[in-house]
C-alpha positions in Angstrom: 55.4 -102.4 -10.4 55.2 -103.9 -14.0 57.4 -105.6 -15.7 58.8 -105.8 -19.2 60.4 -109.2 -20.4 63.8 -108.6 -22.4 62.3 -110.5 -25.3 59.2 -108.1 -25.7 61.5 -105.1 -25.3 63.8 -106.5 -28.1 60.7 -107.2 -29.9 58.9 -103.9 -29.1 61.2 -101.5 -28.0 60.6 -98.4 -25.8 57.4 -98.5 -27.0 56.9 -101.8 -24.6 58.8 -99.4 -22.0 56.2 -96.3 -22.7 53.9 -99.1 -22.2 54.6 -99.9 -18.8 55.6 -96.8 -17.5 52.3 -95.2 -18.7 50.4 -97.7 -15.8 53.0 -97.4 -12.9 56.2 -94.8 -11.9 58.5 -97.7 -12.4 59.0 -101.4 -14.1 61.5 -104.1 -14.2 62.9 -105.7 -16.9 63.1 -109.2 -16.6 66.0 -111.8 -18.2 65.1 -115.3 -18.2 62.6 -114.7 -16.1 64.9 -112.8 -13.4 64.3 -109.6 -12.5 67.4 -107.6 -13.7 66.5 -103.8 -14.5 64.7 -100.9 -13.1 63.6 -97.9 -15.9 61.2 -95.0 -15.0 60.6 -91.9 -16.5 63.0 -88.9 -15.9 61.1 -87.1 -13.8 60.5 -89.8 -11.7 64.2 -90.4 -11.6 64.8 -86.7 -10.9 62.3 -86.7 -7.5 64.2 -89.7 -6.3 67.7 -88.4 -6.6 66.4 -84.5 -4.8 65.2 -86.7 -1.8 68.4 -89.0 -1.7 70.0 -85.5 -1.8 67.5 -84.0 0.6 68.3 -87.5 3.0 71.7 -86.6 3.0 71.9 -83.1 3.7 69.5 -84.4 6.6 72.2 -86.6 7.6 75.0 -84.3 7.7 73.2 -81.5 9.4 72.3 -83.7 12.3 76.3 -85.1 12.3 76.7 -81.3 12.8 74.4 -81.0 15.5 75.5 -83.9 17.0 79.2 -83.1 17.4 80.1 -85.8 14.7 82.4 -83.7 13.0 86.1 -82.7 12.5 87.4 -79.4 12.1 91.4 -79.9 10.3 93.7 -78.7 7.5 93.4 -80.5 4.5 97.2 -81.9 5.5 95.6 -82.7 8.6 92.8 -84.7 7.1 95.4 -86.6 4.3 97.7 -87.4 7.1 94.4 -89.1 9.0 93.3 -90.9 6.3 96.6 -92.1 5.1 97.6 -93.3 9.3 94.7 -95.0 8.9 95.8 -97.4 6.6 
């Protein structure tokens, strides 16, 4: 993964960001030398958050399978969160 110092994209701009992003998916923008930032290109973005999505929906359907559900009222579920605390 690249990387784009804050001084080049204060000097450059999104060009030095086009840059980058043009040789890998991803790059970090560095701050005195410290790696602070992630940018990549929307699409990129875009297939990342459909397979956290995709991950979750994984996750829940096995919760269902597995029995790790509860079935209640919405006055049911307030009054179990709210015992809780």
């Amino acid at each position: 993964m690249g990387t784009i110092a804050a001084n080049d994209l204060k000097t450059k701009g999104v060009a030095s960001i086009s840059e980058k992003l043009a040789e890998d998916p991803e790059a970090i923008i560095t701050v005195r030398g410290k790696s602070r930032y992630v940018v990549m290109d929307l699409e990129h973005y875009r297939y990342l958050r459909e397979c956290e999505l995709e991950a979750a929906l994984l996750e829940a359907r096995q919760d269902v399978e597995k029995g790790r559900t509860v079935t209640e009222s919405v006055v049911e579920h307030i009054k179990r969160l709210t015992d809780g605390v």
